[in-house]
C-alpha positions in Angstrom: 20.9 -33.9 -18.6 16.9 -34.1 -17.9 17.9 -32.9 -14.3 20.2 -30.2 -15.0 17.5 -28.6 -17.7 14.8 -29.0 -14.6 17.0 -27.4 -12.1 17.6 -24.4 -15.0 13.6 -24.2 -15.6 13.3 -23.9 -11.6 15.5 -21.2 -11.1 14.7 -19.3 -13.6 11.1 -19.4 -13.1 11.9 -18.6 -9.6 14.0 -15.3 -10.3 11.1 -13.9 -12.6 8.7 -14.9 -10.0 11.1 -13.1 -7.4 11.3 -10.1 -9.0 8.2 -9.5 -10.7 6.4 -9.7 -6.9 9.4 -6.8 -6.1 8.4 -4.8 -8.6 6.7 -1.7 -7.6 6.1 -2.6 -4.2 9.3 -1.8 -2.1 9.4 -0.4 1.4 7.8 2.8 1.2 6.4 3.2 -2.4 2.8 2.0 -1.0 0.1 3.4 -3.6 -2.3 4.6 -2.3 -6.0 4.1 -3.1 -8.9 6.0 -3.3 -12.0 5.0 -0.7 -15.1 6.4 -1.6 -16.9 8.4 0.5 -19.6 6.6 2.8 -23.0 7.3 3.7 -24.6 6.0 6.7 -27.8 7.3 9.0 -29.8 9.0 6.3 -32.9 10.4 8.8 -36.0 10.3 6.7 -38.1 7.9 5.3 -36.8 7.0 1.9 -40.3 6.2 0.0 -41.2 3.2 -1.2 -43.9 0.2 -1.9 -46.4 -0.6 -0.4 -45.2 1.8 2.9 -46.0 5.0 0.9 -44.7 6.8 4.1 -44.8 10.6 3.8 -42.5 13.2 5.5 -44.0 16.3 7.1 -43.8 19.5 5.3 -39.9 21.2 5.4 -38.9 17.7 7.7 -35.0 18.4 8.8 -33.0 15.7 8.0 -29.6 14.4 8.3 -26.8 11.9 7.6 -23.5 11.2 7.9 -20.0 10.9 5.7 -16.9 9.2 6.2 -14.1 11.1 7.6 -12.3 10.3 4.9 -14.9 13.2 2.7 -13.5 16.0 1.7 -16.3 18.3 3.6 -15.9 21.3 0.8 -16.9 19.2 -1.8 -20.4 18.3 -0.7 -23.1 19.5 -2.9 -26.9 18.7 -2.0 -29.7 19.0 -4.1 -33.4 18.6 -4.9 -35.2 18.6 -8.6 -31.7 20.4 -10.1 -31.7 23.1 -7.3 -29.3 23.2 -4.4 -30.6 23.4 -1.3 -28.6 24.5 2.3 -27.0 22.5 4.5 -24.7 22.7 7.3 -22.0 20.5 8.2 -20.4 19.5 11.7 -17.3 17.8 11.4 -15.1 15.4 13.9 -12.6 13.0 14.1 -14.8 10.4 13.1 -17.4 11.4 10.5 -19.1 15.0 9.1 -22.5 15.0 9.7 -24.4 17.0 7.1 -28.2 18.6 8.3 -30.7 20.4 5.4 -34.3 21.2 5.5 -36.7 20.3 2.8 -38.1 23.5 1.1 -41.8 24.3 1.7 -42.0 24.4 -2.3 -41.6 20.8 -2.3 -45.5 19.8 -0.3 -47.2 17.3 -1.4 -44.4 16.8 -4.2 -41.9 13.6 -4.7 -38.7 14.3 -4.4 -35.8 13.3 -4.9 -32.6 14.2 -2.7 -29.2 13.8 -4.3 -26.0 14.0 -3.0 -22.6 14.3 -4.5 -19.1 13.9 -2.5 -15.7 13.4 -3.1 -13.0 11.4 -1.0 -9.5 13.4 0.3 -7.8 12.0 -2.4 -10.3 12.6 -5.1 -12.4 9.8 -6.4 -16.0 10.7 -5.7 -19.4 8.9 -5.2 -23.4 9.9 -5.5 -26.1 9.3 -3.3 -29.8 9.3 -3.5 -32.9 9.0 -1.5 -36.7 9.2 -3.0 -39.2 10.6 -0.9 -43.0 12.0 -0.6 -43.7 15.2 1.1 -46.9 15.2 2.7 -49.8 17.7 2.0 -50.4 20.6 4.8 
């Protein structure tokens, strides 16, 4: 009887099992998820202890996104204002290029960068630096 109650346990364990794994996930209901966009090859820089490096008055700088960004959606700014950039896009990432404003000498500053993926989850980026004195 112990058997027959062991073997009915198994199975039944084993068709839950079975079809809670099925659920959701058949051939071609994949969800998709959402990557955030990447940053990688940020030019300047970025200032810190005990380097204290300085960049020279309106430095150009650059970086680049995964191709997965959604180029439209980039917005660049420094102390609340946005500043212009232009982007170059290819198969494999969008690299973004700005200059940093001549009303920014001998000022910290800090560059921030907001993104968003294709399919809409988003990401921010930052970099502190020092802008040297003419």
């Amino acid at each position: 009887m112990q058997f027959k109650y062991a073997i009915q346990t198994f199975l039944a364990v084993v068709a839950l099992s079975t079809s809670a794994i099925s659920y959701g996930y058949s051939a071609g209901e994949v969800e998709e998820t959402c990557k955030k966009p990447q940053v990688r090859e940020f030019s300047l820089p970025i200032y810190q202890e005990p380097e204290k490096t300085e960049v020279p008055v309106e430095s150009e700088f650059s970086f680049k996104l995964s191709e997965w960004t959604d180029p439209a959606t980039i917005k660049l700014t420094m102390k609340e204002q946005a500043v212009p950039f232009s982007v170059e896009s290819n198969s494999s990432f969008h690299k973004v290029t700005a200059k940093i404003p001549a009303e920014y000498t001998g000022k910290y500053v800090r560059i921030n960068l907001f993104s968003k993926a294709i399919l809409g989850c988003y990401d921010r980026e930052g970099w502190l630096i020092k802008v040297a004195d003419k």
